[in-house]
N, CA, C and O atoms as CSV, one atom per row, in Angstrom:
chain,resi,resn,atom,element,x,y,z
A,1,UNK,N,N,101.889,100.885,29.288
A,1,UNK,CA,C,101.877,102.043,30.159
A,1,UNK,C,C,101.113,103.157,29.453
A,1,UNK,O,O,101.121,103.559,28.289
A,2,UNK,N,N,100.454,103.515,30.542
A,2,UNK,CA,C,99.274,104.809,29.515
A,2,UNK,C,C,99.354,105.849,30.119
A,2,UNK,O,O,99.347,105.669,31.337
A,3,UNK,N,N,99.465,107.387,29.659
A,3,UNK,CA,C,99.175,108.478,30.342
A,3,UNK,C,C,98.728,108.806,31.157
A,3,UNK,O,O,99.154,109.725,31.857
A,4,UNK,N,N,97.447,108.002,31.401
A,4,UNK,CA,C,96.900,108.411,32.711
A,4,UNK,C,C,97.158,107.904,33.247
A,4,UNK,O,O,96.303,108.052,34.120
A,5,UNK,N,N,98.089,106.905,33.751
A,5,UNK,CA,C,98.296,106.103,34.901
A,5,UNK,C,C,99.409,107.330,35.723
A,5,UNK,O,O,99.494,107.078,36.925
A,6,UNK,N,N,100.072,108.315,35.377
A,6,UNK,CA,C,100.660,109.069,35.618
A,6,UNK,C,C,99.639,110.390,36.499
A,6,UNK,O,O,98.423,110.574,36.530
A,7,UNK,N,N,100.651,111.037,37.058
A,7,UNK,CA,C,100.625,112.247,38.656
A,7,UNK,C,C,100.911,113.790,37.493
A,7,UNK,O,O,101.890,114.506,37.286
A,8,UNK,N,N,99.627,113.763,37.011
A,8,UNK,CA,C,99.924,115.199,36.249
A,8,UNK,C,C,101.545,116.117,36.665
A,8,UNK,O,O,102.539,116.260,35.953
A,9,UNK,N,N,101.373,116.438,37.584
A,9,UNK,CA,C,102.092,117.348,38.427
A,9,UNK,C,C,103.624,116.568,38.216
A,9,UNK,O,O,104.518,117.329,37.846
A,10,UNK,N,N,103.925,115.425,38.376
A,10,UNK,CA,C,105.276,114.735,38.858
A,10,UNK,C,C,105.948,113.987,37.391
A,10,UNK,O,O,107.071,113.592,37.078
A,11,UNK,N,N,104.575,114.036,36.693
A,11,UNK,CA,C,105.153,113.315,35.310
A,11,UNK,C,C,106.126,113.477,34.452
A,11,UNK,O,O,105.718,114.474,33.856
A,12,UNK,N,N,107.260,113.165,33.901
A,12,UNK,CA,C,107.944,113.848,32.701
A,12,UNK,C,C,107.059,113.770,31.617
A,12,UNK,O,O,107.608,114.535,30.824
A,13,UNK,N,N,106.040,113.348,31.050
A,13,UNK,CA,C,105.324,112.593,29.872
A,13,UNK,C,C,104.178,114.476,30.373
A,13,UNK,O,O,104.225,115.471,29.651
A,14,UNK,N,N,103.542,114.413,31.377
A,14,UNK,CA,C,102.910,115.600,31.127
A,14,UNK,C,C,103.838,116.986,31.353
A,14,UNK,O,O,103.332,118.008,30.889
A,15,UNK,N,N,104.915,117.103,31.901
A,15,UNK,CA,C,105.552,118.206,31.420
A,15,UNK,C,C,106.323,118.423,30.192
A,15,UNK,O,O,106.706,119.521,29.787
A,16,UNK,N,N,106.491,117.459,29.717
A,16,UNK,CA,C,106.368,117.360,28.196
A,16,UNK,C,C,105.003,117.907,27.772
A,16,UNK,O,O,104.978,119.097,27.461
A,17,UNK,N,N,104.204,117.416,27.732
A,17,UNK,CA,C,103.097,117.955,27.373
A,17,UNK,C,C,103.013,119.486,27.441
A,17,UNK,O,O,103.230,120.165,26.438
A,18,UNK,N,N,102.762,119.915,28.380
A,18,UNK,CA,C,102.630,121.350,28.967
A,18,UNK,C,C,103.796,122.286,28.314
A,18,UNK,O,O,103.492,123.455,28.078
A,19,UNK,N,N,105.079,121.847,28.019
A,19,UNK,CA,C,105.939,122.453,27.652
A,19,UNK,C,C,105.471,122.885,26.385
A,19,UNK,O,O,105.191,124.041,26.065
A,20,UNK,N,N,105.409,121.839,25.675
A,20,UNK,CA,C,104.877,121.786,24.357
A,20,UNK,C,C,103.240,122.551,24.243
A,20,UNK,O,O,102.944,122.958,23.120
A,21,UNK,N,N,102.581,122.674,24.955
A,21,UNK,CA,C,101.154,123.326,25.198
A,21,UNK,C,C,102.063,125.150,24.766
A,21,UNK,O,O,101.772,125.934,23.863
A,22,UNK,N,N,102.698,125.217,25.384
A,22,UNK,CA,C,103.359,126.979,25.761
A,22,UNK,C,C,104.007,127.559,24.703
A,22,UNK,O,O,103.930,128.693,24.231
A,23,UNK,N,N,104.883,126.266,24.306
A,23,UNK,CA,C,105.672,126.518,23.141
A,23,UNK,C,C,105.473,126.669,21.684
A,23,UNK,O,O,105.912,127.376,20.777
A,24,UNK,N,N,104.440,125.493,21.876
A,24,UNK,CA,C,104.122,125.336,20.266
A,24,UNK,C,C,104.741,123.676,20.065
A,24,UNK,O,O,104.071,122.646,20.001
A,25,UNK,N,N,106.148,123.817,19.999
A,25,UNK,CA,C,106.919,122.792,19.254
A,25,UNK,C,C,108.643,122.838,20.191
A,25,UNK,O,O,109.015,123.886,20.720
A,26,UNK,N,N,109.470,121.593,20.242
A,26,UNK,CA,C,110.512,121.771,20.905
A,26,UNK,C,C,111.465,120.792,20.055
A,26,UNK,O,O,110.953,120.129,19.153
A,27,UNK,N,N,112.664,120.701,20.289
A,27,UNK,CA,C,113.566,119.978,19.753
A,27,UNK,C,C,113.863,118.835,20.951
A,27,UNK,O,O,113.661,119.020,22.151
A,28,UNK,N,N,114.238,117.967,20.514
A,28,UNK,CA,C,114.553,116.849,21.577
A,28,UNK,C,C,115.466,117.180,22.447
A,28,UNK,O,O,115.204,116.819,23.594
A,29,UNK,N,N,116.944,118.027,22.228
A,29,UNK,CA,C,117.570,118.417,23.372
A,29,UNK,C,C,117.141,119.377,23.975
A,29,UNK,O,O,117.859,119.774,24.893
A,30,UNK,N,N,115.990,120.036,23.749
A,30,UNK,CA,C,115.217,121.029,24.579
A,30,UNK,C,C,114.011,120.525,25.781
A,30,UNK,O,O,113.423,121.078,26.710
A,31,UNK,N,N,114.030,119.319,25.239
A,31,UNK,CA,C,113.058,118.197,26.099
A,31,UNK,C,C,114.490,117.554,26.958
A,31,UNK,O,O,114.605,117.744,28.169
A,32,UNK,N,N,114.909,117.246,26.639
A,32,UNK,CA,C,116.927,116.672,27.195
A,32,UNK,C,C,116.864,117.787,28.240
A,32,UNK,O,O,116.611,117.385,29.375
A,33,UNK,N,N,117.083,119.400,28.063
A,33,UNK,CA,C,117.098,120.282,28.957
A,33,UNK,C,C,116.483,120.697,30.380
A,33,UNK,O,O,116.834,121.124,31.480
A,34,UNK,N,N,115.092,120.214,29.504
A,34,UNK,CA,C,113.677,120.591,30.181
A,34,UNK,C,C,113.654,119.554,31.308
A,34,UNK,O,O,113.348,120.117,32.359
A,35,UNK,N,N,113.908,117.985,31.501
A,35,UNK,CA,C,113.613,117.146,31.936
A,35,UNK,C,C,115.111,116.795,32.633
A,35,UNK,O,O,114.988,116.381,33.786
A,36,UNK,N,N,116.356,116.875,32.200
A,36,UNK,CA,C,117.512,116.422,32.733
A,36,UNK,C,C,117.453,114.874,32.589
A,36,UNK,O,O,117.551,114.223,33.629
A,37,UNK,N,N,117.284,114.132,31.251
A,37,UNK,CA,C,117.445,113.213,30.961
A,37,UNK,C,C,117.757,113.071,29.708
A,37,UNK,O,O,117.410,113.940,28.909
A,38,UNK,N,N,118.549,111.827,29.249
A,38,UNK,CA,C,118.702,111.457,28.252
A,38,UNK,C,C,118.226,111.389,26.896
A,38,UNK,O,O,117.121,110.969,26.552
A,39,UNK,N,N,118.965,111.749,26.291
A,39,UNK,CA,C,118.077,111.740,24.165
A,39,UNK,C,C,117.385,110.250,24.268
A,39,UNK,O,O,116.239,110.259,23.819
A,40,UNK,N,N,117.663,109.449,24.576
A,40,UNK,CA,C,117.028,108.002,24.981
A,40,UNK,C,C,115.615,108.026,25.610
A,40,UNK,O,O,114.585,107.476,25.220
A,41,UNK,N,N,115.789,108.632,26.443
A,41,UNK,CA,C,114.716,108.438,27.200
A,41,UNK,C,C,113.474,109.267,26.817
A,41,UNK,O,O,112.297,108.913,26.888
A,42,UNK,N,N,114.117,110.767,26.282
A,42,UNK,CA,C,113.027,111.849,25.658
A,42,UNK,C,C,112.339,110.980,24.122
A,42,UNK,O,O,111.300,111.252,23.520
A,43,UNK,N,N,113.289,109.968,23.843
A,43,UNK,CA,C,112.517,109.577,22.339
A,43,UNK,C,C,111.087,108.754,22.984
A,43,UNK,O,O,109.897,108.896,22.701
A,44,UNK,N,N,111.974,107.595,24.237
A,44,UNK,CA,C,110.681,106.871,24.747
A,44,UNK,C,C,109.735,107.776,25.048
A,44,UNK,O,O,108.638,107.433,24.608
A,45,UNK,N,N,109.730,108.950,25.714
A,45,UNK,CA,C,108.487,109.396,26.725
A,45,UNK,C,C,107.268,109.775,25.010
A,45,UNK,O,O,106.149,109.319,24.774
A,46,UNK,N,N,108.135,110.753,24.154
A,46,UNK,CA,C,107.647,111.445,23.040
A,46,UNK,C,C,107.227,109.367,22.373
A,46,UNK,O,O,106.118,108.997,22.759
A,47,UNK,N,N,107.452,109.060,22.135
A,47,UNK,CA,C,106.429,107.661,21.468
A,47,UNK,C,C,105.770,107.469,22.092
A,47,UNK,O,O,104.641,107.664,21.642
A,48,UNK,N,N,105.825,106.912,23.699
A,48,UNK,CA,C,104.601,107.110,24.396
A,48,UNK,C,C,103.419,108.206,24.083
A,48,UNK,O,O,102.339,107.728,23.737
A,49,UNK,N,N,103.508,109.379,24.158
A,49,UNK,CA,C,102.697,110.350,23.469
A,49,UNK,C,C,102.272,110.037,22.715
A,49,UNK,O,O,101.123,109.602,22.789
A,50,UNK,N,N,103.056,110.084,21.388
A,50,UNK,CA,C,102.619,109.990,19.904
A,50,UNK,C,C,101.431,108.849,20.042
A,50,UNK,O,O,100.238,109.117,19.894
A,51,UNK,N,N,101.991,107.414,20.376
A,51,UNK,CA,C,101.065,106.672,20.580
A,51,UNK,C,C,99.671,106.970,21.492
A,51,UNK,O,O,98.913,106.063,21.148
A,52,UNK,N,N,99.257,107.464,22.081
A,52,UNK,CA,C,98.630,108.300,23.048
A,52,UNK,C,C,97.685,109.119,22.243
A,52,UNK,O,O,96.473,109.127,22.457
A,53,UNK,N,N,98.193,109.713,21.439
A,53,UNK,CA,C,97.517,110.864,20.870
A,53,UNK,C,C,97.139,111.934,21.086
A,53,UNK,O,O,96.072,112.526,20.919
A,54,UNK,N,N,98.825,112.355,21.782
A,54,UNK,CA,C,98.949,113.301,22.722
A,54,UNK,C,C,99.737,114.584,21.791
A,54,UNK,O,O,99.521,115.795,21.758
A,55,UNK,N,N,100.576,113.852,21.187
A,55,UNK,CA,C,101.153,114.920,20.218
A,55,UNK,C,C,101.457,114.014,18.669
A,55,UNK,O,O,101.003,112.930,18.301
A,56,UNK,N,N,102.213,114.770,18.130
A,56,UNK,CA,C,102.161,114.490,16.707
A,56,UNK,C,C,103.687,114.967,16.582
A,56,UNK,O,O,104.166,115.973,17.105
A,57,UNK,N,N,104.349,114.029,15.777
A,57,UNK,CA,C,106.092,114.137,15.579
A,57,UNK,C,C,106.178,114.396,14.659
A,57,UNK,O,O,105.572,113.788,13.776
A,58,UNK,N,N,107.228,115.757,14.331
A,58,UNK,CA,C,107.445,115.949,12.915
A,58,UNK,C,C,109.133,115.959,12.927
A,58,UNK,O,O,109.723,116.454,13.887
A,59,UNK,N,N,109.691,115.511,12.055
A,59,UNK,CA,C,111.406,115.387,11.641
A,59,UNK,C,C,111.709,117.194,11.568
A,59,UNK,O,O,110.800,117.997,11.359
A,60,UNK,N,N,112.783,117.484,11.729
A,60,UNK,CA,C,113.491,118.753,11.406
A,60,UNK,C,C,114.287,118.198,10.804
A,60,UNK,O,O,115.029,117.244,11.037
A,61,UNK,N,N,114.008,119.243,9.466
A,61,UNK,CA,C,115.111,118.937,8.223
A,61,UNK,C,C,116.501,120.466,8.255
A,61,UNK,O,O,116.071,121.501,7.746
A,62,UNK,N,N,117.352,120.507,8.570
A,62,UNK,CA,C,118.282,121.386,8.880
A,62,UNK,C,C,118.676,121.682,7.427
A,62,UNK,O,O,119.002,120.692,6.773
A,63,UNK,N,N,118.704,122.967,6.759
A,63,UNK,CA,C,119.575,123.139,5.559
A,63,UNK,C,C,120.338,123.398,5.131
A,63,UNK,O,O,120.771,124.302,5.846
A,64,UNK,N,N,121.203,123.231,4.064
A,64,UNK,CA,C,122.470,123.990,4.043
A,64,UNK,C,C,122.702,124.993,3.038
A,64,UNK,O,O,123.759,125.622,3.026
């Protein structure tokens, strides 16, 4: 499955995108928020991307 086979407008994979265009950077339950789906499903759409070469994944390291 490839990006463009997707409806700019209707996609979760490009409002992901776009979100991320505005923002800069998001956390996965902010993509969870954004979309009203599952931590599951936001990891698939974001690998799709990554693979894509649509975005680039970086870990958040939380400190204490």
């Amino acid at each position: 499955m490839t990006l463009s086979t997707f409806n700019r407008r209707e996609s979760p994979l490009w409002q992901i995108v776009e979100f991320l265009q505005r923002k800069g950077s998001a956390t996965i339950k902010e993509i969870e928020e954004l979309l009203g789906v599952t931590t599951t499903a936001v990891r698939q759409h974001l690998t799709t991307l990554q693979a894509e070469g649509y975005i680039e994944r970086r870990p958040v390291h939380s400190g204490v």
